[in-house]
BAFI-70346 format. One line per 10 residues: number of its first residue (from 1); their letters; for each residue x, y, z of C-alpha. Coordinates in Angstrom, 2 decimals. Layout:
N
NUM) A) X,Y,Z; ... .
***
This chain:
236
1) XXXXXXXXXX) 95.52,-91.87,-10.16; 96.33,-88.19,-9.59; 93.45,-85.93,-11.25; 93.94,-82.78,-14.00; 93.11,-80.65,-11.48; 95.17,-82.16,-8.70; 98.29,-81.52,-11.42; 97.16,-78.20,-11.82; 97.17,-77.07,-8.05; 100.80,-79.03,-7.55 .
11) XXXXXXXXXX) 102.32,-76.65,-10.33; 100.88,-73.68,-9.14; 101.82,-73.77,-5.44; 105.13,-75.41,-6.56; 105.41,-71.96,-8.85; 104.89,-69.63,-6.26; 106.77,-71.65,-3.60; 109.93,-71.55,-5.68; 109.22,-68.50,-6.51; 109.63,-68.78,-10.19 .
21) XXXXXXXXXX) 106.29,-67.46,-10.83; 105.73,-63.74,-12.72; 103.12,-61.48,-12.90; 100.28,-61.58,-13.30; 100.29,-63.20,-9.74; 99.17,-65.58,-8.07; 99.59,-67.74,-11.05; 96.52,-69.94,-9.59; 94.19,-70.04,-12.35; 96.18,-69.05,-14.94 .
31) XXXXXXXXXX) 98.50,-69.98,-17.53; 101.46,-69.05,-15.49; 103.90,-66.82,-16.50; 107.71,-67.86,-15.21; 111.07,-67.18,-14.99; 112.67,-67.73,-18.06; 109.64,-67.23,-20.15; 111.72,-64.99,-22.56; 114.66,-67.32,-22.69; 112.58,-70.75,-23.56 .
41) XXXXXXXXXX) 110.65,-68.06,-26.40; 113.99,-67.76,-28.19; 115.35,-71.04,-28.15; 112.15,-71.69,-29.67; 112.79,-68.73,-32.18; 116.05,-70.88,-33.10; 113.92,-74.00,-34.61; 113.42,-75.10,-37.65; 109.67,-75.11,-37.36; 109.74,-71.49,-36.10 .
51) XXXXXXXXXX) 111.99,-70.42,-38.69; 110.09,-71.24,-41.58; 106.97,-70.50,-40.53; 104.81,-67.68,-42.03; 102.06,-68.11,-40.08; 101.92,-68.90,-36.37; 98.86,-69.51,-34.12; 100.00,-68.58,-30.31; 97.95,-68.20,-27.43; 97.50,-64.85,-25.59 .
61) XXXXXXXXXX) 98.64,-66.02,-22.20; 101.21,-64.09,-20.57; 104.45,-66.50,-20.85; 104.09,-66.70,-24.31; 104.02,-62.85,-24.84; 107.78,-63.54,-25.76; 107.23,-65.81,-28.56; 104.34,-62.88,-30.29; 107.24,-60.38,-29.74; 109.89,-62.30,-31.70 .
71) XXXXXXXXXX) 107.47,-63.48,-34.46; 106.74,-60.20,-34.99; 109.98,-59.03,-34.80; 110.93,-61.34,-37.81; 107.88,-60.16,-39.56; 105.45,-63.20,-39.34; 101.82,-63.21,-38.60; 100.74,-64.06,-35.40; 97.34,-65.28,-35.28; 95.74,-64.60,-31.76 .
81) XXXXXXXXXX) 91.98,-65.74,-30.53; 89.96,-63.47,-28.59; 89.21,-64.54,-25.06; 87.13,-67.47,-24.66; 86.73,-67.50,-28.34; 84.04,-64.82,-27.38; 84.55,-63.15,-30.82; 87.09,-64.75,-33.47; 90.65,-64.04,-33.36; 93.32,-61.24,-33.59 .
91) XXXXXXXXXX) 95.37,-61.59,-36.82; 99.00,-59.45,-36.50; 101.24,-58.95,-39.30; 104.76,-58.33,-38.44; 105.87,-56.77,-41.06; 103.45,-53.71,-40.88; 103.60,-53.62,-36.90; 105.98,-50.71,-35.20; 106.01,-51.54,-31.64; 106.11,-55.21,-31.66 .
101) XXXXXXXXXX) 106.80,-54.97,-28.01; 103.35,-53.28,-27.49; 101.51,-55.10,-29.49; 102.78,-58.38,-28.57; 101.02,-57.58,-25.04; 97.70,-58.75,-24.64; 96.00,-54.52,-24.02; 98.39,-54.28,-27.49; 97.08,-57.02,-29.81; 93.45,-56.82,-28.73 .
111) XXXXXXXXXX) 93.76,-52.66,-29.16; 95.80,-52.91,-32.35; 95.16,-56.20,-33.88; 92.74,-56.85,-36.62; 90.08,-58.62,-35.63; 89.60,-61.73,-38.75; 85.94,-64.06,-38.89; 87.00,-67.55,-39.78; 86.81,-67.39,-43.08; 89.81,-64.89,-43.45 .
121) XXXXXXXXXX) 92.17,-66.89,-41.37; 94.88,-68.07,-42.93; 96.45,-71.22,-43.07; 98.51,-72.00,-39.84; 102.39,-73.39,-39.85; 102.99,-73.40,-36.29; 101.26,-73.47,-33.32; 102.29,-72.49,-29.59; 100.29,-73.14,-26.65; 100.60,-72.44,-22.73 .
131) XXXXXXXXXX) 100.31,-74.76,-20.73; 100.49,-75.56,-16.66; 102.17,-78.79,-17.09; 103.54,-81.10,-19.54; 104.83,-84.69,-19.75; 107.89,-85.92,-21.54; 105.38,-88.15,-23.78; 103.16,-84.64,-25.20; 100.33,-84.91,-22.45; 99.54,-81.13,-21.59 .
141) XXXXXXXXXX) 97.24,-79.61,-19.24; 96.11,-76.01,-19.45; 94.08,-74.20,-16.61; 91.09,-76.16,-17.33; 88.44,-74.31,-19.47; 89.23,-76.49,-22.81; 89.88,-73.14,-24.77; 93.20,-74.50,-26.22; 91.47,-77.69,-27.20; 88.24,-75.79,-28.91 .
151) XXXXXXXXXX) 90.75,-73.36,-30.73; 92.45,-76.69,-31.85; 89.33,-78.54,-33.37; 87.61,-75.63,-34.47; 90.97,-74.61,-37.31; 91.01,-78.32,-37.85; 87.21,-78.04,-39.08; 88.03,-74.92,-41.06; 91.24,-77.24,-42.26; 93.12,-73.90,-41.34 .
161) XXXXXXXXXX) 95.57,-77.18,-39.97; 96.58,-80.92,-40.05; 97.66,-83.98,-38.53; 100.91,-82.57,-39.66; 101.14,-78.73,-37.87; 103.52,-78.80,-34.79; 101.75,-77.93,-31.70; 104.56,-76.45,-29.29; 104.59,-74.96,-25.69; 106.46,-72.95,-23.57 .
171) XXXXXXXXXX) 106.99,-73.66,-20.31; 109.16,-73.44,-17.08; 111.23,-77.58,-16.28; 109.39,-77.50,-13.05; 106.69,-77.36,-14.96; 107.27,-80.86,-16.37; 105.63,-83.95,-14.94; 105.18,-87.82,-15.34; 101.91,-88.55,-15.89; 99.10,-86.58,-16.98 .
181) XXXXXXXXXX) 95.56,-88.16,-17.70; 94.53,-87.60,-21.11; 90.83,-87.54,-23.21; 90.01,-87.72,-26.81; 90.24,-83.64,-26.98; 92.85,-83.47,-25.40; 95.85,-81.95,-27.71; 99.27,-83.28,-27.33; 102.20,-81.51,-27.77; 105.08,-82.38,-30.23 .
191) XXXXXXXXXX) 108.04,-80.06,-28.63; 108.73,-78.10,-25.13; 110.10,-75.80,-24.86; 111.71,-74.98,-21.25; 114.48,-72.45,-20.05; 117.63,-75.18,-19.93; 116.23,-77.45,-23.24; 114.52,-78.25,-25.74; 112.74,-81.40,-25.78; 110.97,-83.35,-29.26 .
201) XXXXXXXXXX) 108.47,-85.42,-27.68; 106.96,-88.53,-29.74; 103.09,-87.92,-28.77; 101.28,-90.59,-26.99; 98.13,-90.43,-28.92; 97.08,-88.78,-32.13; 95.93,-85.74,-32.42; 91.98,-84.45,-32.22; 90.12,-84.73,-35.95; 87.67,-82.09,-35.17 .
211) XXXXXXXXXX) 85.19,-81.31,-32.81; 83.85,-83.60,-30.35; 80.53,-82.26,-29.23; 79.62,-84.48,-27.06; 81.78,-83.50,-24.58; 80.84,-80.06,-25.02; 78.14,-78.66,-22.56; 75.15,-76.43,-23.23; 76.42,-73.26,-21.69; 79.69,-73.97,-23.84 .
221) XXXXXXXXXX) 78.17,-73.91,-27.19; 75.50,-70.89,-26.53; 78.44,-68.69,-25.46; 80.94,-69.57,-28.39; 79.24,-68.03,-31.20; 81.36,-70.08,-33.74; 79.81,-73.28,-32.02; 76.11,-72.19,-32.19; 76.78,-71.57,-35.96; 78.10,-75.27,-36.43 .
231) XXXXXX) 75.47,-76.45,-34.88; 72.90,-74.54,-37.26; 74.57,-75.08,-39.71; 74.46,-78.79,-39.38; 70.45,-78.69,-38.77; 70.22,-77.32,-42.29 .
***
């Protein structure tokens, strides 16, 4: 059975090959950013989901730039984390931001966002991950740190979101695939978003409940400060 990581290195080199891949380049690594990025982060714009939400959770990878930019455009929030969840996250509101197109950037919303604890994050409507490839069932794959998946449980523990909050990604139709192994953690997607379509996926597996520590390693939880307060937290 073809590996994560053996998915991951097919997309990337099939990326660059085709030459569909953006800068920040070579998308090896990365989330990558594509042709069409802009285009797939309107159609998404036109959805329900998007339409109504206040609040949306997107990731600061570089395709998805394009969806920050609109939602700020139409004066939502746009909640952002901080890399590696080093800090907490970035929380944008639209409808006091100028320069959406600056600020949607990832040197805009880390300079100009406002930086919330946990505690002042409010609660979520939508959510929009990257992702290096995705199957037709909601199995995603991101570039292999687990930082989508630890964002995920973490706002499920804070019950920030449910069961219930659409998880969505953006992504480039070469970027869709057959199979893609899957874990416990592992958050599945419930629509894609490419540059032709639009695709409503019924998930193969529910979503995460929380956090599954287990499967998290040492270094992992000393260098995510939210983690190392769970934990002490939990020892009380």
């Amino acid at each position: 059975m073809i590996s994560k990581e053996e998915i991951r290195k097919k997309i990337w080199y099939l990326l660059e090959e085709k030459n569909i891949a953006l800068f920040p380049r070579p998308v090896f690594g990365r989330i990558p950013n594509f042709k069409g990025a802009d285009v797939a982060a309107k159609r998404l714009s036109m959805l329900s989901e998007f339409i109504s939400a206040e609040v949306i959770k997107v990731s600061p990878d570089s395709p998805q730039r394009w969806v920050r930019e609109i939602a700020l455009r139409q004066g939502k929030k746009v909640l952002v984390p901080t890399p590696r969840l080093r800090g907490e996250f970035y929380l944008l509101d639209g409808a006091k931001i100028l320069n959406p197109e600056i600020v949607s950037t990832i040197s805009g919303f880390t300079k100009y966002g406002k930086r919330v604890n946990f505690d002042e994050i409010p609660n979520i409507d939508l959510i929009v991950i990257g992702s290096v490839a995705v199957t037709k069932n909601g199995d995603r794959v991101g570039k292999g740190e687990g930082y989508s998946e630890l964002e995920y449980a973490i706002l499920r523990e804070l019950r920030k979101i449910d069961e219930n909050t659409p998880v969505c990604t953006t992504v480039h139709s070469l970027q869709i695939v057959d199979h893609i192994p899957s874990e416990i953690y592992d958050v599945p997607v419930d629509i894609i978003v490419t540059e032709k379509e639009v695709i409503r996926v019924m998930p193969s597996k529910p979503k995460p409940h929380g956090l599954y520590l287990e499967y998290l390693s040492r270094d992992k939880i000393e260098n995510t400060p939210y983690l190392k307060h769970y934990l002490q937290v939990r020892r009380l």
